[in-house]
The first five atom37 places (N, CA, C, CB, O) and aatype in JSON, in Angstrom:
{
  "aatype": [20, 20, 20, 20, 20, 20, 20, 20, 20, 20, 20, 20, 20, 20, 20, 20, 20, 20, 20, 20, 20, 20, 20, 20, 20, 20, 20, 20, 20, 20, 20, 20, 20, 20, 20, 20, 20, 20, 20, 20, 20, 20, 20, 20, 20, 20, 20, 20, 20, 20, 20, 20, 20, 20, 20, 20, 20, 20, 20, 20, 20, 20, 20, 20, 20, 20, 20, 20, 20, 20, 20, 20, 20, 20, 20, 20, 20, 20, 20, 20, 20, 20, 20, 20, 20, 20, 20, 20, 20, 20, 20, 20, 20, 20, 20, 20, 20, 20, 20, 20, 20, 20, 20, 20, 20, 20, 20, 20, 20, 20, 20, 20, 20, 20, 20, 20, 20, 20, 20, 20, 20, 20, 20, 20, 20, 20, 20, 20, 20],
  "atom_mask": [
    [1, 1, 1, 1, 1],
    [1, 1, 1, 1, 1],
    [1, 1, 1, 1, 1],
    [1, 1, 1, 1, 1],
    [1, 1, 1, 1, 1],
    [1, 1, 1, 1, 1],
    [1, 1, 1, 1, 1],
    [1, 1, 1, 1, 1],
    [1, 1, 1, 1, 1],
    [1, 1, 1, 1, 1],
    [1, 1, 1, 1, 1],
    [1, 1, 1, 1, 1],
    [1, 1, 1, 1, 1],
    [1, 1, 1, 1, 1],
    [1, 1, 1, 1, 1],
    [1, 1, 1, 1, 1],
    [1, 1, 1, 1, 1],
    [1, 1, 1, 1, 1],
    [1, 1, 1, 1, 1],
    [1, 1, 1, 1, 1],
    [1, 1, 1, 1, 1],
    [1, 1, 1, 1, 1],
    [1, 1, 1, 1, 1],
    [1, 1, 1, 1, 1],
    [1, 1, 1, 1, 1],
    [1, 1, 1, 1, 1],
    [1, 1, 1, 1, 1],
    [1, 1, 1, 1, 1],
    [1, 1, 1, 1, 1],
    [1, 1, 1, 1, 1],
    [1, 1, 1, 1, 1],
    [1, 1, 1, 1, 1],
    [1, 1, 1, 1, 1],
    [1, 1, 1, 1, 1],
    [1, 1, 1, 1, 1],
    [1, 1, 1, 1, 1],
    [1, 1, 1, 1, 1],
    [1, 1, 1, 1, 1],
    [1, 1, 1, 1, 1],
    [1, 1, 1, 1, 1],
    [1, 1, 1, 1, 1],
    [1, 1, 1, 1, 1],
    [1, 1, 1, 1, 1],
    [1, 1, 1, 1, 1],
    [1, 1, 1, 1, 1],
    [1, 1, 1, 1, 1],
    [1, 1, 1, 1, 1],
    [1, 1, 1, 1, 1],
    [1, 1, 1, 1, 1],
    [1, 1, 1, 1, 1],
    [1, 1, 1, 1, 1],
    [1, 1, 1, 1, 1],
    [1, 1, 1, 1, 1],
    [1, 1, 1, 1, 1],
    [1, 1, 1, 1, 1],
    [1, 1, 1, 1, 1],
    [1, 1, 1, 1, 1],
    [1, 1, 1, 1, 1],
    [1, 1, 1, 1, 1],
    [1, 1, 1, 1, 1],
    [1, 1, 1, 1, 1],
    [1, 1, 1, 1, 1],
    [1, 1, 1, 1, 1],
    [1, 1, 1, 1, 1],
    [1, 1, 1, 1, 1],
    [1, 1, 1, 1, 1],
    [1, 1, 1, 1, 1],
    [1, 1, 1, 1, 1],
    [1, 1, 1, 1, 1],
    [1, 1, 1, 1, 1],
    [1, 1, 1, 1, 1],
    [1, 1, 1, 1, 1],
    [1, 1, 1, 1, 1],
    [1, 1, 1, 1, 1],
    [1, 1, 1, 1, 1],
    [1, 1, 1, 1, 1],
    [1, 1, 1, 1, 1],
    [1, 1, 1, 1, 1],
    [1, 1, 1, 1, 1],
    [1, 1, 1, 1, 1],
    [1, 1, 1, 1, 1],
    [1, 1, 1, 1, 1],
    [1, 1, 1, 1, 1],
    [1, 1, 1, 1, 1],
    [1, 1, 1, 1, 1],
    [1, 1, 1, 1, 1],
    [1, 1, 1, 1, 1],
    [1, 1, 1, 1, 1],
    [1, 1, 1, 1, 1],
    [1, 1, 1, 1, 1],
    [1, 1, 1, 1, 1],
    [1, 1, 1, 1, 1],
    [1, 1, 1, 1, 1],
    [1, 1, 1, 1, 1],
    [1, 1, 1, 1, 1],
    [1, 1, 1, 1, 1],
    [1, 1, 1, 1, 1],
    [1, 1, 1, 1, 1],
    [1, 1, 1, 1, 1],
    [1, 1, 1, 1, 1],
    [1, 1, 1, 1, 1],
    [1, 1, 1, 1, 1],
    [1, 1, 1, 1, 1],
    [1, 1, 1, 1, 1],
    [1, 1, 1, 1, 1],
    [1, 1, 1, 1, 1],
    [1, 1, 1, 1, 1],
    [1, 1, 1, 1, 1],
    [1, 1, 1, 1, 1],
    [1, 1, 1, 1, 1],
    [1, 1, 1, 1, 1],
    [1, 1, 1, 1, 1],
    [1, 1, 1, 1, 1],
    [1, 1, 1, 1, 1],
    [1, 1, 1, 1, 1],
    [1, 1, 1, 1, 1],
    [1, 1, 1, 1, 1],
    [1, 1, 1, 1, 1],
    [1, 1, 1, 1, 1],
    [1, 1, 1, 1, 1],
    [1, 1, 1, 1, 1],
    [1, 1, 1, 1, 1],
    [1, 1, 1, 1, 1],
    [1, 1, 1, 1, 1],
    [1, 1, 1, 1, 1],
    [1, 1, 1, 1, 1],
    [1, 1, 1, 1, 1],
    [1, 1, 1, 1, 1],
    [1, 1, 1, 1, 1]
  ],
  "atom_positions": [
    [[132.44, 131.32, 210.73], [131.65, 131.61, 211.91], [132.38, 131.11, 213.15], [130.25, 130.96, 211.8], [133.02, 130.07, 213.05]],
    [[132.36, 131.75, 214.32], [133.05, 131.54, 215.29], [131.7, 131.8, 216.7], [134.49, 132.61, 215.14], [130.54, 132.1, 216.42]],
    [[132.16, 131.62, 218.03], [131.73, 131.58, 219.21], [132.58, 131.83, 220.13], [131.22, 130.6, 219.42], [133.76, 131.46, 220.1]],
    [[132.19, 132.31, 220.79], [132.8, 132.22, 222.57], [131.81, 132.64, 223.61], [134.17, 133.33, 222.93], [131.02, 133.57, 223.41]],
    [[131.86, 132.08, 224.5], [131.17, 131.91, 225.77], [132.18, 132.51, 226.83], [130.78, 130.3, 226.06], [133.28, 132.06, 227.14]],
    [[131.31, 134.03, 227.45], [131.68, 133.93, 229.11], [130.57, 133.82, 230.0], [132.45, 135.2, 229.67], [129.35, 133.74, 229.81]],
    [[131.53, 133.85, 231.33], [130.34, 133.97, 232.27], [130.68, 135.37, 232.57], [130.21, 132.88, 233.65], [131.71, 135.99, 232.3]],
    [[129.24, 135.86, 233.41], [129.66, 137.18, 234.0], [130.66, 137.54, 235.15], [128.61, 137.68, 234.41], [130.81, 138.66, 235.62]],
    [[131.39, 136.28, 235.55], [132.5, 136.37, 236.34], [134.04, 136.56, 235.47], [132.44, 135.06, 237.22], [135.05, 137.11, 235.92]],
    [[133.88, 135.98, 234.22], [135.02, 135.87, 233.39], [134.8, 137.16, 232.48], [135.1, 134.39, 232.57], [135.87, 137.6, 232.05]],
    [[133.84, 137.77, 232.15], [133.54, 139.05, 232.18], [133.81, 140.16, 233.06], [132.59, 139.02, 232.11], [133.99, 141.16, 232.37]],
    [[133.93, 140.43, 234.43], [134.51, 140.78, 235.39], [135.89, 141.21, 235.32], [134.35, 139.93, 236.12], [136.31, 142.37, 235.27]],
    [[136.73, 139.82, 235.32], [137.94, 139.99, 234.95], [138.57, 140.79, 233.94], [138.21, 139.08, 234.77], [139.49, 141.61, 233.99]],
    [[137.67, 140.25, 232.8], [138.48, 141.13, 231.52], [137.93, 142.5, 230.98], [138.49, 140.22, 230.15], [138.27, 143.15, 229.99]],
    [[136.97, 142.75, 231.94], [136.56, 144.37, 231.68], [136.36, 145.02, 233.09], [134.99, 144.57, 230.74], [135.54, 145.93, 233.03]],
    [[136.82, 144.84, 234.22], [136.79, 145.18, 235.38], [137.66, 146.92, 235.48], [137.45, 143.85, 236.18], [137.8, 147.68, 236.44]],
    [[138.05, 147.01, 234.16], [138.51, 148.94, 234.04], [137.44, 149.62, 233.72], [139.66, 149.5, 232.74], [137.29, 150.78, 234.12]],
    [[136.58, 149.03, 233.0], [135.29, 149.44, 232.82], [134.03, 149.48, 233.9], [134.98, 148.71, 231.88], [132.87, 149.73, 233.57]],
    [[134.35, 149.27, 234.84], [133.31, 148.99, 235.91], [134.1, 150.02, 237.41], [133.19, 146.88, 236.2], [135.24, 150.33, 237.73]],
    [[132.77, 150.24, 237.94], [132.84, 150.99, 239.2], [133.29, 149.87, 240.27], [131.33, 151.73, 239.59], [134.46, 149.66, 240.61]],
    [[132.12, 149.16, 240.75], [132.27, 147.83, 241.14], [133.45, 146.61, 241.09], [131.39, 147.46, 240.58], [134.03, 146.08, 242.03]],
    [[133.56, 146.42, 239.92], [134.52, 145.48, 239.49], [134.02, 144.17, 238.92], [135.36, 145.22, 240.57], [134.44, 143.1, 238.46]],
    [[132.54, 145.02, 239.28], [131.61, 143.19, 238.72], [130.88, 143.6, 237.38], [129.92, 142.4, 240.13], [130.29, 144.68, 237.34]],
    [[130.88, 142.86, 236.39], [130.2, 143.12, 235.39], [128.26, 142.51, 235.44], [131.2, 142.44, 234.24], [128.18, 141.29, 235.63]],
    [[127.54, 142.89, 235.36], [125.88, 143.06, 235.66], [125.78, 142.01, 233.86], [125.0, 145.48, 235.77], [125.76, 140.81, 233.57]],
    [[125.75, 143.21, 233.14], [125.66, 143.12, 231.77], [126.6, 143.69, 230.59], [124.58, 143.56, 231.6], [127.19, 144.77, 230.62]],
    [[126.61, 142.64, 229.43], [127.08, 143.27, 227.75], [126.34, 143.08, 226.9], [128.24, 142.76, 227.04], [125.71, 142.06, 226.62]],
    [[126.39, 144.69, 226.11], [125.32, 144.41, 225.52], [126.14, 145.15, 223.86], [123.75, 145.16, 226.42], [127.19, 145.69, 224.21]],
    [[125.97, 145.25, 222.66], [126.11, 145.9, 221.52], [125.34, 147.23, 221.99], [125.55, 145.08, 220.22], [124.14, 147.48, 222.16]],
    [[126.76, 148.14, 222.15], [125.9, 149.6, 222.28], [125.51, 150.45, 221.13], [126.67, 150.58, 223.06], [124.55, 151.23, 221.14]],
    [[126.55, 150.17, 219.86], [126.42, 150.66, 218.63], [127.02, 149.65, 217.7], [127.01, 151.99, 218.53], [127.74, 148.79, 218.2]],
    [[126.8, 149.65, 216.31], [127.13, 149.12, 215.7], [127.98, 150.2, 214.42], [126.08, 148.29, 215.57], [127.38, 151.24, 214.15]],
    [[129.44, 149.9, 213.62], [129.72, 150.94, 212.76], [128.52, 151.94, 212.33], [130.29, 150.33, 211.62], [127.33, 151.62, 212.4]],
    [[129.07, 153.48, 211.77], [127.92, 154.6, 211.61], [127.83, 154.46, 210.28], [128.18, 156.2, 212.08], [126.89, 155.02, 209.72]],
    [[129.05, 153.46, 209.29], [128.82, 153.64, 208.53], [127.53, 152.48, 207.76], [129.98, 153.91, 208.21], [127.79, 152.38, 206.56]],
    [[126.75, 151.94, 208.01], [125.82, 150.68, 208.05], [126.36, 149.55, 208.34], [125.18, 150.39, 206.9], [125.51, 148.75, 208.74]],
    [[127.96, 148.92, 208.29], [127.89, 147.75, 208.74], [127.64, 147.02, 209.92], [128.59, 147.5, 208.49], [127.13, 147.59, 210.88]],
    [[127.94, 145.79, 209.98], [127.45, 144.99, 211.12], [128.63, 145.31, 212.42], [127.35, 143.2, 210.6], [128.38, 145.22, 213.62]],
    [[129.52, 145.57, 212.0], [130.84, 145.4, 213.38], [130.46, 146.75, 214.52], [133.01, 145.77, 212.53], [129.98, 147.86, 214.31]],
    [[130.86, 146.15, 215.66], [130.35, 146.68, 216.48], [131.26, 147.86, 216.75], [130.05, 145.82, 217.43], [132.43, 147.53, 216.9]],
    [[131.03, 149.13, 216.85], [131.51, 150.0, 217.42], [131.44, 150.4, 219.05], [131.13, 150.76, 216.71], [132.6, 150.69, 219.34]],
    [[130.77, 150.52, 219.99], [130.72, 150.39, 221.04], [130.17, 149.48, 221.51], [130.47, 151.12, 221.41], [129.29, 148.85, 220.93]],
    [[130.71, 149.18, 223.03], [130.19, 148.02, 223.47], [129.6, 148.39, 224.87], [131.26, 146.9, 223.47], [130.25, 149.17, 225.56]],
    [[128.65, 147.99, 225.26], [127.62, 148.8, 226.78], [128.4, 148.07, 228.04], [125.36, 148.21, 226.88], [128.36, 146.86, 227.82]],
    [[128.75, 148.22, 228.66], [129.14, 147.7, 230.11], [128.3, 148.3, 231.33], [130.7, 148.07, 230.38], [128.27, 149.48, 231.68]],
    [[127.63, 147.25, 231.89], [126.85, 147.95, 232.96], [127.06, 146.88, 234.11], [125.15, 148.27, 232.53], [126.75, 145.69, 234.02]],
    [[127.76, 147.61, 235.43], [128.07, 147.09, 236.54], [126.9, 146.53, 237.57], [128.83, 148.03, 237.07], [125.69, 146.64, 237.35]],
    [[127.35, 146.03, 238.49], [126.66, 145.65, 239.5], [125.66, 146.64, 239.99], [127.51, 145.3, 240.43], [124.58, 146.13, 240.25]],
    [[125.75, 147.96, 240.18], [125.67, 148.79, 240.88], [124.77, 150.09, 239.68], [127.22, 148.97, 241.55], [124.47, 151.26, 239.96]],
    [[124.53, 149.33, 238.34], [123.68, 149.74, 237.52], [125.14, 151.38, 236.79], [121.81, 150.13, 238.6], [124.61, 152.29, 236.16]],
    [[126.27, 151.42, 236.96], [126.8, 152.01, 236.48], [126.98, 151.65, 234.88], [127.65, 152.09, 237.25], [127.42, 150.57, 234.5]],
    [[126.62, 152.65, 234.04], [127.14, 151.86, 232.43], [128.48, 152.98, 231.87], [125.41, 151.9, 230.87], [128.72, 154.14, 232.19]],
    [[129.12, 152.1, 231.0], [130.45, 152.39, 230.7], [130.72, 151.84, 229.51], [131.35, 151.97, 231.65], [130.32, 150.7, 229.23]],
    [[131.48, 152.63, 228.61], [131.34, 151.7, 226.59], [132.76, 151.47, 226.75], [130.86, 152.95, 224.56], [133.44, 152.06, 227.59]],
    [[133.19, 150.63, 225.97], [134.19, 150.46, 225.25], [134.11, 150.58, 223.84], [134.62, 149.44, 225.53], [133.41, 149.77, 223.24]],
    [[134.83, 151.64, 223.08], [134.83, 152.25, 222.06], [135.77, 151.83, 221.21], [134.87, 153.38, 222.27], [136.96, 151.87, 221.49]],
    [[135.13, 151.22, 219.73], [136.51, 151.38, 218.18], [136.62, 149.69, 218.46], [138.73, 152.71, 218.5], [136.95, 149.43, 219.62]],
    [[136.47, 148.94, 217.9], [136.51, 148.05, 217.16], [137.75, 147.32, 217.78], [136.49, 148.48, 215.79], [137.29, 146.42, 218.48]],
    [[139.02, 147.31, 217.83], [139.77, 147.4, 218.2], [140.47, 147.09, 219.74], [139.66, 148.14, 217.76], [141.31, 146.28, 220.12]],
    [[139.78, 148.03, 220.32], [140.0, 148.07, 221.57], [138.59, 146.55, 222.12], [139.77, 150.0, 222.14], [138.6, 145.46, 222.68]],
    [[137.87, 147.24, 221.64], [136.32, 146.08, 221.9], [137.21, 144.44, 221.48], [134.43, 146.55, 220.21], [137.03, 143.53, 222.28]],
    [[137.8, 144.25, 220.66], [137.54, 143.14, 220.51], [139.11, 142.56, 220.95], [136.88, 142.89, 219.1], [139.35, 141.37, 220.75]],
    [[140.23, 143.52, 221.58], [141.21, 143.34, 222.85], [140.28, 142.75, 224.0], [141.95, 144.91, 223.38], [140.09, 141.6, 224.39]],
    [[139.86, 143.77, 224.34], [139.35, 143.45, 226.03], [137.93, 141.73, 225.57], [138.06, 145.73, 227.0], [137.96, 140.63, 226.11]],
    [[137.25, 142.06, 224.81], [136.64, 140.79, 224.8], [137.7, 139.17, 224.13], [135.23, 141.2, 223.79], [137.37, 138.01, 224.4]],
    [[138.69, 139.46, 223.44], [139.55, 138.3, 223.37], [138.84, 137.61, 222.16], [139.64, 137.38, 224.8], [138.65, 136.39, 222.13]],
    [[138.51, 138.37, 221.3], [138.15, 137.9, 220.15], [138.53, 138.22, 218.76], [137.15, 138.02, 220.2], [139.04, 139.34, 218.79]],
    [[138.52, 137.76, 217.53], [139.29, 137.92, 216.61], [138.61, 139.22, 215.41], [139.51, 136.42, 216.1], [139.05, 139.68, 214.36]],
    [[137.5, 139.42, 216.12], [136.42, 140.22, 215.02], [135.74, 141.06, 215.56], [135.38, 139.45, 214.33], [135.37, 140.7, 216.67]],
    [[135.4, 142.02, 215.26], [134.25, 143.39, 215.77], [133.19, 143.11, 215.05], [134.66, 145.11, 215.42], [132.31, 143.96, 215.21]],
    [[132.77, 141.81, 213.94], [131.87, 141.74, 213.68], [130.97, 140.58, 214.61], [132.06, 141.7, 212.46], [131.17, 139.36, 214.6]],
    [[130.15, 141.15, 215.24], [129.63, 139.76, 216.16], [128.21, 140.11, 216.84], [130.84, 139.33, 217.59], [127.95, 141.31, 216.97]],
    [[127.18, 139.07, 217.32], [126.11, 139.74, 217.79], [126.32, 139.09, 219.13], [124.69, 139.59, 217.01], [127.13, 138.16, 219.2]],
    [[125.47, 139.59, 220.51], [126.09, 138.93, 221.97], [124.31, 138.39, 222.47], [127.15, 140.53, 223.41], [123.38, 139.12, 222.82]],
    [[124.35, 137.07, 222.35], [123.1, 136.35, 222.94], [123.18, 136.59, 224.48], [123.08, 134.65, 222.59], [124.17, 135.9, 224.74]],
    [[122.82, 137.09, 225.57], [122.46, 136.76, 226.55], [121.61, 135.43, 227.03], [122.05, 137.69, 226.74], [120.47, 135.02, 226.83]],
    [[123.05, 134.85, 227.94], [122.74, 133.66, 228.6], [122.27, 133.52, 230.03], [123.76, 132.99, 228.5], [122.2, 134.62, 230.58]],
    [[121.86, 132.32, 230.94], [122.32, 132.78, 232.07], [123.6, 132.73, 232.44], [121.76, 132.31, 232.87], [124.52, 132.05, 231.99]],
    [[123.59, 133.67, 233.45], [124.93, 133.7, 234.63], [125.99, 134.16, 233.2], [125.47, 131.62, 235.75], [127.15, 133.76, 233.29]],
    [[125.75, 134.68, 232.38], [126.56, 135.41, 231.04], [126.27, 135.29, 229.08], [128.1, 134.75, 231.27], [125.15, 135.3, 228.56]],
    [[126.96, 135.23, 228.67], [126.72, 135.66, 227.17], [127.79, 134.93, 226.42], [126.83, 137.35, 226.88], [128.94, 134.71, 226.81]],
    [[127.15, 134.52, 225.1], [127.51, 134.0, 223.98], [127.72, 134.8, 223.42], [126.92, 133.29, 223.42], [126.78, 135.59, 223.29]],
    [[129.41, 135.24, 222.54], [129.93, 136.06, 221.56], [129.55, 135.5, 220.24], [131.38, 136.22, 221.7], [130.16, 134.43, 220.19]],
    [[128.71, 135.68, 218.89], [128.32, 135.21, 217.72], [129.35, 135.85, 216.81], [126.85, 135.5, 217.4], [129.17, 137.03, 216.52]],
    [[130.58, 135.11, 216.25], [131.11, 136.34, 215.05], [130.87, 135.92, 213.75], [132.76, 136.68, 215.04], [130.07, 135.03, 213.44]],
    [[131.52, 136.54, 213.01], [131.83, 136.16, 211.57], [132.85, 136.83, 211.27], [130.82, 136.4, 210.56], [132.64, 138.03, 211.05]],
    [[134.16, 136.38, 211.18], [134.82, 136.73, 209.8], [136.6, 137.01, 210.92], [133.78, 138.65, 208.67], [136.81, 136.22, 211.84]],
    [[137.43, 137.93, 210.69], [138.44, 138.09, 211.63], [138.76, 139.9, 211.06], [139.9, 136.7, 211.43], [138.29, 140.55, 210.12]],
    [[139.29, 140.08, 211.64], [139.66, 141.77, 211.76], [138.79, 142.75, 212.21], [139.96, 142.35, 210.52], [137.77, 142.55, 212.87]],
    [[139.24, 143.89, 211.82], [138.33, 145.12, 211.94], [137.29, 145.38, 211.04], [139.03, 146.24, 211.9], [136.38, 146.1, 211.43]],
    [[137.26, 144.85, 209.71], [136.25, 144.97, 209.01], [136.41, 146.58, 208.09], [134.99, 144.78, 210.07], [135.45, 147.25, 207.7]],
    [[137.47, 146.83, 207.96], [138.16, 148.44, 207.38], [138.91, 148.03, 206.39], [139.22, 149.43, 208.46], [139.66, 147.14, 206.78]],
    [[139.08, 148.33, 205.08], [140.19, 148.14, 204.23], [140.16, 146.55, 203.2], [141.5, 148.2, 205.33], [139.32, 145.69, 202.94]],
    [[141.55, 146.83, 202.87], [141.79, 145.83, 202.06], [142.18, 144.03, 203.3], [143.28, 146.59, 200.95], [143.09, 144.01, 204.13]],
    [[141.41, 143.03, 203.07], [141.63, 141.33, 203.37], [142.98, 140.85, 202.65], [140.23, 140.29, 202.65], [142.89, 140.93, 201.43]],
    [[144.07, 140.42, 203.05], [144.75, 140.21, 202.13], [144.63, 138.69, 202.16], [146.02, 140.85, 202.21], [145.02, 138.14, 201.13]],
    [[144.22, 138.0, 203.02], [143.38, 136.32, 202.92], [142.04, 136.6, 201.89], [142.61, 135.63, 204.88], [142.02, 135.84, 200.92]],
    [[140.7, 137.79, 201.98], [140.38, 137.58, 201.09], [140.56, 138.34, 199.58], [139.53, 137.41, 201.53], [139.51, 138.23, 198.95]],
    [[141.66, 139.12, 198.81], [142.73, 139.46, 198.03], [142.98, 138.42, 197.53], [143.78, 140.01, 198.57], [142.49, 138.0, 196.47]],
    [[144.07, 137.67, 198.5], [144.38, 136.27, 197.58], [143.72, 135.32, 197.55], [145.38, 135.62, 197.78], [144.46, 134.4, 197.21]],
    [[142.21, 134.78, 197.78], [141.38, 134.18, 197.59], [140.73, 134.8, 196.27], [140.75, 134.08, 198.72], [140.22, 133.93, 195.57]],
    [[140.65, 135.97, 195.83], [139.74, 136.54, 194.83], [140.83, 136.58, 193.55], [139.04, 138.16, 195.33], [140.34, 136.82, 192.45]],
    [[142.26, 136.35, 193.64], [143.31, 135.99, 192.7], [143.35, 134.8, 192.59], [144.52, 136.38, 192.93], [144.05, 134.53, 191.62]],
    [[142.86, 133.68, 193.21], [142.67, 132.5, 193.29], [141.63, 132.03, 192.29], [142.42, 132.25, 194.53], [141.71, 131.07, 191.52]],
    [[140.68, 132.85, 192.45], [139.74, 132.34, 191.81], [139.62, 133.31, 190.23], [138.43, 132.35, 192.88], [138.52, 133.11, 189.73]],
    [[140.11, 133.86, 189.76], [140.94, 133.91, 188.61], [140.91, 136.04, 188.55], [140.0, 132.74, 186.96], [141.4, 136.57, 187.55]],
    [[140.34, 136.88, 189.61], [139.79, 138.17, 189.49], [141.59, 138.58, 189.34], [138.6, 138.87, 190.97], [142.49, 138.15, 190.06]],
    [[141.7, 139.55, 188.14], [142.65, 140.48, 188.27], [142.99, 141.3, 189.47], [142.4, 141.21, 187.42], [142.11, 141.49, 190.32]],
    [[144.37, 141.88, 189.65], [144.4, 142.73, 190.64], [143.9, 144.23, 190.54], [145.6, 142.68, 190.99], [143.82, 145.03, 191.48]],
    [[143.58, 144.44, 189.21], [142.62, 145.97, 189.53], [140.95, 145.3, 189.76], [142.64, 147.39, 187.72], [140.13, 146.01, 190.35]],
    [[140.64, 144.25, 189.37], [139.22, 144.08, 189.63], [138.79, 143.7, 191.64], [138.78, 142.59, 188.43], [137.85, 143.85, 192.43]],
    [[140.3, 143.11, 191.63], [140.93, 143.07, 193.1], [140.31, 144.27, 194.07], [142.69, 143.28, 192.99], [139.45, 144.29, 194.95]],
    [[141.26, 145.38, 193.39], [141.14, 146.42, 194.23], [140.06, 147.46, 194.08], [142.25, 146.98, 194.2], [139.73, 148.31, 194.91]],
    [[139.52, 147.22, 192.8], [137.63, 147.42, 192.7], [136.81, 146.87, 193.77], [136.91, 146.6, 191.38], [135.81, 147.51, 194.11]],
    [[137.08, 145.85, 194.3], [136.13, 144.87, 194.71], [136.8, 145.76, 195.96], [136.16, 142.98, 194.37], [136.19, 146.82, 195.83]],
    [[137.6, 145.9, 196.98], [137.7, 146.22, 198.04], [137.8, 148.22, 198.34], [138.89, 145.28, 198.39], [137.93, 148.71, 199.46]],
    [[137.7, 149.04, 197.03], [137.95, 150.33, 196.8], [137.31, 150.99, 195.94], [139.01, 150.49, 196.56], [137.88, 151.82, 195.23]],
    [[135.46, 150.65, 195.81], [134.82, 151.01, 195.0], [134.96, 152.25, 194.39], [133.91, 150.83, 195.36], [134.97, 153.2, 195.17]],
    [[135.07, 152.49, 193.26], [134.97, 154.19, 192.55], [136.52, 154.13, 193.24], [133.42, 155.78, 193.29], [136.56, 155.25, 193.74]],
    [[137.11, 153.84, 193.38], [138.83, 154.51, 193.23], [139.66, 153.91, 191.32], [140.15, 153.36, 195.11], [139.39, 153.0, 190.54]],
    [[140.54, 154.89, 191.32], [140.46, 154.46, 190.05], [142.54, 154.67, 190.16], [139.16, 155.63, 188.75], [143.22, 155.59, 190.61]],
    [[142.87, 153.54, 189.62], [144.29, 153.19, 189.84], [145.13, 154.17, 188.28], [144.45, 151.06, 189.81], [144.67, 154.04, 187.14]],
    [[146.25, 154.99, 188.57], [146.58, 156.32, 187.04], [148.0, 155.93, 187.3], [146.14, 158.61, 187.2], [148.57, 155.25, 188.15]],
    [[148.22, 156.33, 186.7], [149.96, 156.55, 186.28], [150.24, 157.86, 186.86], [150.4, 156.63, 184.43], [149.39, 158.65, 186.45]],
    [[150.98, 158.36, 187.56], [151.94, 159.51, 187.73], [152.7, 159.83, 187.22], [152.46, 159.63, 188.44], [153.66, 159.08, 187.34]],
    [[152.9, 160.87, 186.43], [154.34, 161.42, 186.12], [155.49, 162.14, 187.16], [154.07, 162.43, 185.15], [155.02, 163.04, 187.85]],
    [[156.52, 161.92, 187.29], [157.07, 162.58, 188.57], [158.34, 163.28, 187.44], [157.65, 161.27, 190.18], [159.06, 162.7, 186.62]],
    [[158.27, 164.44, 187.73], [159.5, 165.5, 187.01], [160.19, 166.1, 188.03], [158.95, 166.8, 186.03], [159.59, 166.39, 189.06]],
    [[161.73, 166.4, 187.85], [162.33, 166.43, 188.25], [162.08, 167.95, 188.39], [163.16, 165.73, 187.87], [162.85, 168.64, 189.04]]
  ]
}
């Protein structure tokens, strides 16, 4: 679990491409992934001047906010907001911190890649010349 705190001035700064104004009003979770998880897919930016503007993809959201995760919920504070996360990345694919934590604790590497690639099923190829 992680945190970060801005104000809406230090907010300003680091999303001020997103704004008409240059002042950030409010952030809010505009969407969260479509596919049910928790990581945020867009993020709401609404200026001084009541203009709103997203920052889109996981990725980019969690560049401009300076954080390690797209999974996170945003408390509104005064004068700005508390970032809530859990975990680090994009939240897509194979962990290879948690991979070798699940070889650690004794899981094979096909039960490995079960655990992160449900219903995929690992075959042999023949390749002929």
């Amino acid at each position: 679990l992680w945190e970060v705190t801005y104000t809406y001035e230090q907010l300003s700064n680091r999303l001020k491409h997103y704004t008409t104004t240059g002042k950030v009003a409010s952030v809010t979770v505009g969407e969260t992934d479509p596919f049910g998880s928790t990581y945020v897919y867009k993020l709401k930016v609404v200026d001084t001047a009541g203009n709103v503007s997203e920052v889109v993809y996981g990725g980019n959201i969690m560049a401009v906010l300076g954080v390690r995760c797209a999974n996170f919920t945003i408390e509104q504070i005064p004068g700005g907001i508390i970032i809530h996360g859990i975990g680090n990345g994009h939240g897509v694919g194979y962990s290879q911190r948690g991979g070798h934590q699940l070889g650690v604790e004794g899981y094979t590497w096909n039960m490995i890649l079960s655990f992160y690639f449900p219903g995929t099923e690992v075959k042999e190829i023949k390749m002929y010349n």
